[in-house]
C-alpha positions as CSV (number, residue, x, y, z in Angstrom):
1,X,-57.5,106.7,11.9
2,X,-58.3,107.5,8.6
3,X,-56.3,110.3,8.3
4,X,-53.3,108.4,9.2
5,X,-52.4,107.3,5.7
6,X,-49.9,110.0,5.9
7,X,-47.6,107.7,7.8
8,X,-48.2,105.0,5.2
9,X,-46.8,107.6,2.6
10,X,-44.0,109.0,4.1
11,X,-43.0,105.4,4.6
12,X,-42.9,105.0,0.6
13,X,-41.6,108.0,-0.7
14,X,-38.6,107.5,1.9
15,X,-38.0,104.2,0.5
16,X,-38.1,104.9,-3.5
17,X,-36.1,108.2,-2.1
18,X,-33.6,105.7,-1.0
19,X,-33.8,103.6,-4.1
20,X,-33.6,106.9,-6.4
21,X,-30.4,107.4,-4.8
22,X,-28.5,103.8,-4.7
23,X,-29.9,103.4,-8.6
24,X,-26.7,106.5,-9.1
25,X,-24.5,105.7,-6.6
26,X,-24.2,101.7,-6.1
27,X,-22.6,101.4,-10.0
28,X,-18.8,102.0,-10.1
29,X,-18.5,104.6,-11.5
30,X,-21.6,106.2,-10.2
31,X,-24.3,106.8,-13.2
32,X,-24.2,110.5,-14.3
33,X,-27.6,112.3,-13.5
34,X,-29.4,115.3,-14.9
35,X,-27.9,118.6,-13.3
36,X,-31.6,119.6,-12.9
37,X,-32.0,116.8,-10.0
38,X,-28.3,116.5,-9.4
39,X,-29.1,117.9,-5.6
40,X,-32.2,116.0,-5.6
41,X,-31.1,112.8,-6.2
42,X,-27.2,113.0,-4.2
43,X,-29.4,113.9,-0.9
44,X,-31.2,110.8,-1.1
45,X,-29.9,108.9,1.3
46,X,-31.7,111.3,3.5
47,X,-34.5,108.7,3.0
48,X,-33.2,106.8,6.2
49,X,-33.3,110.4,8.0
50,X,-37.0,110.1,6.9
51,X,-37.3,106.6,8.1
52,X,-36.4,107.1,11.7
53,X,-38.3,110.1,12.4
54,X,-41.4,108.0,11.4
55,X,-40.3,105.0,13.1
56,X,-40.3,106.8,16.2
57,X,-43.5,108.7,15.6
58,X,-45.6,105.8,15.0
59,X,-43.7,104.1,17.5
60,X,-45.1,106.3,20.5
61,X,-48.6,106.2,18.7
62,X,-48.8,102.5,19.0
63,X,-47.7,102.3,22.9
64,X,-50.1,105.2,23.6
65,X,-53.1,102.9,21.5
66,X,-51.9,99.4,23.1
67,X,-51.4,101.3,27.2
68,X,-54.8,99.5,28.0
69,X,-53.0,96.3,27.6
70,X,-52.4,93.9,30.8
71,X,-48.7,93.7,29.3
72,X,-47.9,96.4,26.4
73,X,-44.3,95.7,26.7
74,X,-44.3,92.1,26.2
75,X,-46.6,92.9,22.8
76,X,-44.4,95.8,21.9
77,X,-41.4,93.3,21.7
78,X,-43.0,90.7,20.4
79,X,-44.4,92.4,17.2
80,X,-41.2,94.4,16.8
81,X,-39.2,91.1,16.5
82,X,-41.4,89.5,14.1
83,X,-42.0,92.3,12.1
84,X,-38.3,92.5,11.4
85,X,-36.4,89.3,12.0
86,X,-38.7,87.2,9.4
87,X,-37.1,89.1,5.9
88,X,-33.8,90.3,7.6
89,X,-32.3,86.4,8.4
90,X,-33.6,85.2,4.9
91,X,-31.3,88.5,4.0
92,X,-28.4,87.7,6.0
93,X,-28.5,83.8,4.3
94,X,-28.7,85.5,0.8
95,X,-26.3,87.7,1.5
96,X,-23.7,85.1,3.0
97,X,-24.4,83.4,0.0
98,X,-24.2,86.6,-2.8
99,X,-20.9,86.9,-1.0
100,X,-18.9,83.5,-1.1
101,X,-20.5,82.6,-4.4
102,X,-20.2,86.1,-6.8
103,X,-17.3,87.5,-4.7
104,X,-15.6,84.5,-3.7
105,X,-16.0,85.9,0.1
106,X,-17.1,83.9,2.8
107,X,-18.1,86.0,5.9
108,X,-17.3,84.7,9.2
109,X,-19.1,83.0,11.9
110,X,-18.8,86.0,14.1
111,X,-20.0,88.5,11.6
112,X,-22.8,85.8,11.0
113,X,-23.6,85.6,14.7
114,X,-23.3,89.7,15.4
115,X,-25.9,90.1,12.3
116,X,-28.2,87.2,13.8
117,X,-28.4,89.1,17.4
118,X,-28.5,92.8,15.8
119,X,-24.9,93.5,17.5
120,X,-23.0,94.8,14.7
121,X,-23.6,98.6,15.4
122,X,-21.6,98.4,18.8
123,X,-18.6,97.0,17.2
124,X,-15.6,99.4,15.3
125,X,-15.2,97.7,11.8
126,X,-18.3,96.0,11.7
127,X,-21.1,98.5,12.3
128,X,-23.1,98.4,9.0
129,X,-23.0,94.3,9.1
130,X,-22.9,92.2,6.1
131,X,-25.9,92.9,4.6
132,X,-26.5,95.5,2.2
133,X,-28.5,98.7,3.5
134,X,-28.8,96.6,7.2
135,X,-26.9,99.2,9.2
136,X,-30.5,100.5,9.7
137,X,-31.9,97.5,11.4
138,X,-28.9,97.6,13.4
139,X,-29.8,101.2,14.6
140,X,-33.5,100.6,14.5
141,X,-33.3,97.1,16.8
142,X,-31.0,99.0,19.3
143,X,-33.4,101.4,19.7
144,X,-36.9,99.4,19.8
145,X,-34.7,97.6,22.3
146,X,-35.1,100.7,24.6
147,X,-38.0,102.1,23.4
148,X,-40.4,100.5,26.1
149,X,-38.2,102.3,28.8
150,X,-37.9,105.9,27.5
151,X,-41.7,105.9,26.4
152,X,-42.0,105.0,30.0
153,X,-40.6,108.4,31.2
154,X,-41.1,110.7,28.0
155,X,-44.5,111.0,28.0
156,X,-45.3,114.9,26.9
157,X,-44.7,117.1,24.6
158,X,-41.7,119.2,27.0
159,X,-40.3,116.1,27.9
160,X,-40.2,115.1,24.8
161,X,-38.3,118.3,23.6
162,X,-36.1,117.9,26.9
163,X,-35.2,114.5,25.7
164,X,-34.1,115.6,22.3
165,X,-31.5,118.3,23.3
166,X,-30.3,115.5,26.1
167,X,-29.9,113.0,22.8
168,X,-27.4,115.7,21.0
169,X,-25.6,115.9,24.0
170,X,-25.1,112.1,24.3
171,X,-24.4,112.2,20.6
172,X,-21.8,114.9,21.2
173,X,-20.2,112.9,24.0
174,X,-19.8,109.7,22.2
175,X,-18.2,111.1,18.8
176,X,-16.0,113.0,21.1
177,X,-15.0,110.2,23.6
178,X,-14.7,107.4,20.4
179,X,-12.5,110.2,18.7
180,X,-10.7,110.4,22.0
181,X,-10.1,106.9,23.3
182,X,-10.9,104.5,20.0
183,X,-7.9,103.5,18.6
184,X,-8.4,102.1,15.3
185,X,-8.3,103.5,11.9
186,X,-9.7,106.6,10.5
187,X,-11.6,105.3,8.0
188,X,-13.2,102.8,10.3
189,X,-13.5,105.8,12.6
190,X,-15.6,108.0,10.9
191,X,-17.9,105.1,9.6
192,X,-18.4,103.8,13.1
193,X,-19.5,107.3,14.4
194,X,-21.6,108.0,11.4
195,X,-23.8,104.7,11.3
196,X,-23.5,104.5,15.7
197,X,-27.1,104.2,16.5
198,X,-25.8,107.6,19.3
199,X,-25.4,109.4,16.2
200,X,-29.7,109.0,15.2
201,X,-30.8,109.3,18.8
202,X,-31.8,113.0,18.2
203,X,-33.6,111.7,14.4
204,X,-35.9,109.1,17.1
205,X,-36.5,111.9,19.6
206,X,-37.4,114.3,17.3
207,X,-40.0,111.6,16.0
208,X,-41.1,111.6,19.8
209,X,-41.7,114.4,20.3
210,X,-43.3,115.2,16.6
211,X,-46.3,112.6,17.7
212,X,-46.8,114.8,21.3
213,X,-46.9,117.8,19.2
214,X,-50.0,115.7,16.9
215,X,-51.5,114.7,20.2
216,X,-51.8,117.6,21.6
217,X,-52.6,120.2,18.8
218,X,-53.5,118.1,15.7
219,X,-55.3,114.5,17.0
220,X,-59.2,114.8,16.8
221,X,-58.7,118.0,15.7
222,X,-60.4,120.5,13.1
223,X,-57.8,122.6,11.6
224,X,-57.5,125.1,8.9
225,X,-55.7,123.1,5.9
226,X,-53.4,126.4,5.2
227,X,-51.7,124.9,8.6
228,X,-50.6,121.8,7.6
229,X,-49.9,123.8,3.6
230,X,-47.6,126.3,6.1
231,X,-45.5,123.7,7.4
232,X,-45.0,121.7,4.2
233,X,-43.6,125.2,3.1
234,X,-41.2,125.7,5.7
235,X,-40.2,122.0,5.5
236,X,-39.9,123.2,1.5
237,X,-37.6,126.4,2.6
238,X,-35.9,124.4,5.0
239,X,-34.7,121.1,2.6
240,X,-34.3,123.8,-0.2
241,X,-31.4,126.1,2.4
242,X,-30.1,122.6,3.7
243,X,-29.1,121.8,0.4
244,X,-28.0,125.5,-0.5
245,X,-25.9,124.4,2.8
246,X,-27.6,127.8,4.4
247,X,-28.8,125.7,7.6
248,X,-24.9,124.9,8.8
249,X,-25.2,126.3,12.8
250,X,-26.3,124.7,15.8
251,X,-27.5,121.6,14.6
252,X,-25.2,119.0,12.3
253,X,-26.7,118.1,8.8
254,X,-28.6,115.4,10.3
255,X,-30.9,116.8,13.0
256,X,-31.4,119.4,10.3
257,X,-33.4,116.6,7.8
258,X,-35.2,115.3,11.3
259,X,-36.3,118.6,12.0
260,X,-37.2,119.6,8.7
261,X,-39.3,115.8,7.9
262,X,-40.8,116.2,11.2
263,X,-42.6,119.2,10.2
264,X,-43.1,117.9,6.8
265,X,-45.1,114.9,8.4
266,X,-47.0,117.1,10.8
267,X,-47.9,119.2,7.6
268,X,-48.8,116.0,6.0
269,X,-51.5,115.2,9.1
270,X,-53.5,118.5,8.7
271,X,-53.2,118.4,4.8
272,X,-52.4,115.2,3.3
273,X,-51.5,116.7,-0.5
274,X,-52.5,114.4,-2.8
275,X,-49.2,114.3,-4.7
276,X,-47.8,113.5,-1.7
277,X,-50.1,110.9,0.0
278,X,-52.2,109.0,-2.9
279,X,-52.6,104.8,-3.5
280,X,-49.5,104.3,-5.0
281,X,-46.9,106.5,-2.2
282,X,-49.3,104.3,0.2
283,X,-48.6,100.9,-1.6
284,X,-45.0,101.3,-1.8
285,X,-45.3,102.5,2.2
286,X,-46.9,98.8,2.9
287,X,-44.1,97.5,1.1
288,X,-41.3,99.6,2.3
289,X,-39.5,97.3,4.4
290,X,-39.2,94.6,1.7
291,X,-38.4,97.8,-0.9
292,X,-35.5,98.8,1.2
293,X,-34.1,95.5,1.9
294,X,-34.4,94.2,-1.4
295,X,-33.4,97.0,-3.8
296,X,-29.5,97.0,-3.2
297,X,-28.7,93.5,-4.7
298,X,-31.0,94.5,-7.3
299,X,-29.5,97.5,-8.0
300,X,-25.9,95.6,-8.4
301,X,-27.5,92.8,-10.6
302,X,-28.8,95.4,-13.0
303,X,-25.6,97.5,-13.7
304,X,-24.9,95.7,-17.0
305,X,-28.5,96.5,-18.2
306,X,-27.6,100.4,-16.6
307,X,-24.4,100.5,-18.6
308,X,-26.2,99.5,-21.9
309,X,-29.5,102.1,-21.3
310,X,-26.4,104.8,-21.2
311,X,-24.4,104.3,-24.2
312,X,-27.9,104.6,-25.5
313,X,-28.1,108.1,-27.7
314,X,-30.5,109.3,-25.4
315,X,-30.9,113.1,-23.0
316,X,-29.2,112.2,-19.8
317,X,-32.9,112.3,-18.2
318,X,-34.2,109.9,-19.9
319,X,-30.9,107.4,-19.3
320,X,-31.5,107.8,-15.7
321,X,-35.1,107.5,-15.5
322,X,-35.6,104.6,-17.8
323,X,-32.7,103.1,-15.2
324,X,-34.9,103.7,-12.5
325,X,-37.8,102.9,-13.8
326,X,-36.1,99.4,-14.8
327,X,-35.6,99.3,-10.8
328,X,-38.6,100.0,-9.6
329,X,-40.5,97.7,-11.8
330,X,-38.5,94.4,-11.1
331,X,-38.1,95.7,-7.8
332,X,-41.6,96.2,-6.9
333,X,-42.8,92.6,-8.2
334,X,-39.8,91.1,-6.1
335,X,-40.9,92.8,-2.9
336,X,-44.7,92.7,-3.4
337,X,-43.9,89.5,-3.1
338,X,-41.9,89.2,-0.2
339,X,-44.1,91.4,2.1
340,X,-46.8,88.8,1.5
341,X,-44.7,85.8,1.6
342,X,-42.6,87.0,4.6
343,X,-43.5,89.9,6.1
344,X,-47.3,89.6,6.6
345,X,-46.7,86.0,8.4
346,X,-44.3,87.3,10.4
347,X,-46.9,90.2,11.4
348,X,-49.5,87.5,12.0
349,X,-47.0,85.5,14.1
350,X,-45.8,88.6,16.2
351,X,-49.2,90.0,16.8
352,X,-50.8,86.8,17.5
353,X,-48.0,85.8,20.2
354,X,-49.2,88.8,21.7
355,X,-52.2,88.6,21.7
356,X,-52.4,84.5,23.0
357,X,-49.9,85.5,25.8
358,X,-52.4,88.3,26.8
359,X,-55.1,85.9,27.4
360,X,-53.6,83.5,28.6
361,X,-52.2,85.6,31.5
362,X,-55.6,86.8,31.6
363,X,-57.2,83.0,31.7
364,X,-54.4,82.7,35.2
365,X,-55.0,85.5,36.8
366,X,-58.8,84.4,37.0
């Protein structure tokens, strides 16, 4: 387990990747970057790319770990729920508020209710809900929602790979039968097939099958580092032709970033570079969740102070970064503090439901 830490990391530098980005695009206009990490920065949304394939991974490591359980399903549900629902309502009353009180917007009951239940992804016009950056959990609830049964039946390494090409398929059928049949506009068109939790299927099965691929050649195993330096290289190559746009056939953009993060985390396993996976990318990994969550508001509340950093007389790389850096700081004290206010009770709460209803089932079956 102690080599896991990679997972940790990945989990931060996918967040402040995210962050990175939002920090130039939420302002209106957008901030001007440096053209040195113009690419860099625009393709950071890829972050959420990131995300799900470790979402997926780590959720297939923690079924195969808790299998010994009288009732792994039960537990799997229960800690999912509390590990989301705690920060995400005290988000959706925030953000009810941020809206009817600083843009005089007062968001339905309905749109309330599909953001309390996790519905919002199903429905045309309303699929990234009302809370900033939430389309996620809407994708990422869906799916822990049917988790337990596809773990059930992909459960190797071939049917894992099976499973992925079956998810592009179902992805292709959906964007062609909404395209089809849905009649509404085209603006709410294409947002409704590009956040539809069909669209990430193959990002989540790639992140299946990326853990059977660690099981079965990496787990408990003693491997030449110059693996794991090989495939951060071609995960290197790869994000480096993606964004040249030289990797444009068989695959769409997004299963391209899957592919190429799941071999960038499989890397990470066998050689965890210390650049890469270190105390701080670790830190901000433990306090992803709240980092992600918290950072767009933050981002808003802190164009003013952007605006004045940029009529600063300063190179356009040090306008952005001292932006950013602004970010990070306020935001990191704002979500330290949340993860151990919210999030680590709600942990406690999920896992300990688990773990009482375990015994106790135990205590009748005696």
């Amino acid at each position: 387990m102690s080599r896991l830490g990679f997972i940790e990391a990945l989990r931060g530098l996918a967040a402040l990747y995210v962050v990175m980005y939002h920090v130039a695009l939420i302002p209106s206009p957008p901030l001007e970057v440096p053209v040195w990490s113009n690419r860099l920065i625009l393709t950071g949304g890829s972050g959420v790319t990131l995300f799900f394939v470790v979402s997926a991974f780590t959720l297939t490591m923690s079924m195969h770990l808790r299998s010994h359980e009288p009732h792994p399903t039960f537990g799997f549900y229960s800690r999912r729920f509390f590990r989301i629902v705690p920060l995400f309502y005290v988000w959706v009353i925030l953000s009810w508020l941020r809206d009817r009180f600083w843009f005089g917007v007062t968001q339905s009951f309905g749109t309330v209710m599909l953001s309390l239940f996790f519905g919002f992804n199903l429905v045309p016009g309303k699929q990234e809900g009302f809370v900033w950056a939430g389309w996620t959990l809407g994708v990422e609830m869906l799916f822990y929602l049917v988790f337990p049964l596809i773990y059930r039946y992909i459960n190797d390494i071939w049917k894992a790979l099976g499973f992925f090409f079956a998810t592009l398929t179902l992805s292709s059928v959906f964007s062609y039968l909404v395209t089809s049949y849905l009649q509404v506009d085209a603006t709410v068109l294409s947002s409704f097939k590009q956040f539809s939790i069909f669209r990430h299927l193959p990002t989540f099965a790639l992140g299946i099958f990326a853990y059977y691929v660690f099981e079965r050649f990496i787990q408990n195993k003693t491997l030449p580092l110059s693996w794991g330096l090989g495939l951060l290289s071609v995960s290197l190559f790869g994000y480096s032709a993606l964004q040249d746009g030289r990797l444009q056939f068989f695959f769409d953009g997004i299963s391209w970033q899957a592919i190429i993060y799941a071999t960038a985390l499989l890397g990470l396993s066998i050689f965890p570079v210390g650049i890469l996976v270190n105390r701080l990318t670790r830190f901000y990994g433990e306090i992803s969740y709240s980092l992600y969550l918290n950072h767009p508001t933050l981002v808003f509340a802190l164009i003013p102070a952007y605006r004045i950093i940029y009529d600063l007389p300063l190179p356009l790389t040090f306008k952005y970064g001292a932006c950013f850096l602004l970010t990070l700081t306020l935001l990191s004290i704002l979500s330290y503090a949340t993860y151990h206010l919210i999030e680590k009770p709600g942990m406690s709460l999920g896992s300990n439901l688990a773990k009482k209803t375990v015994f106790t089932r135990a205590s009748v079956a005696k």
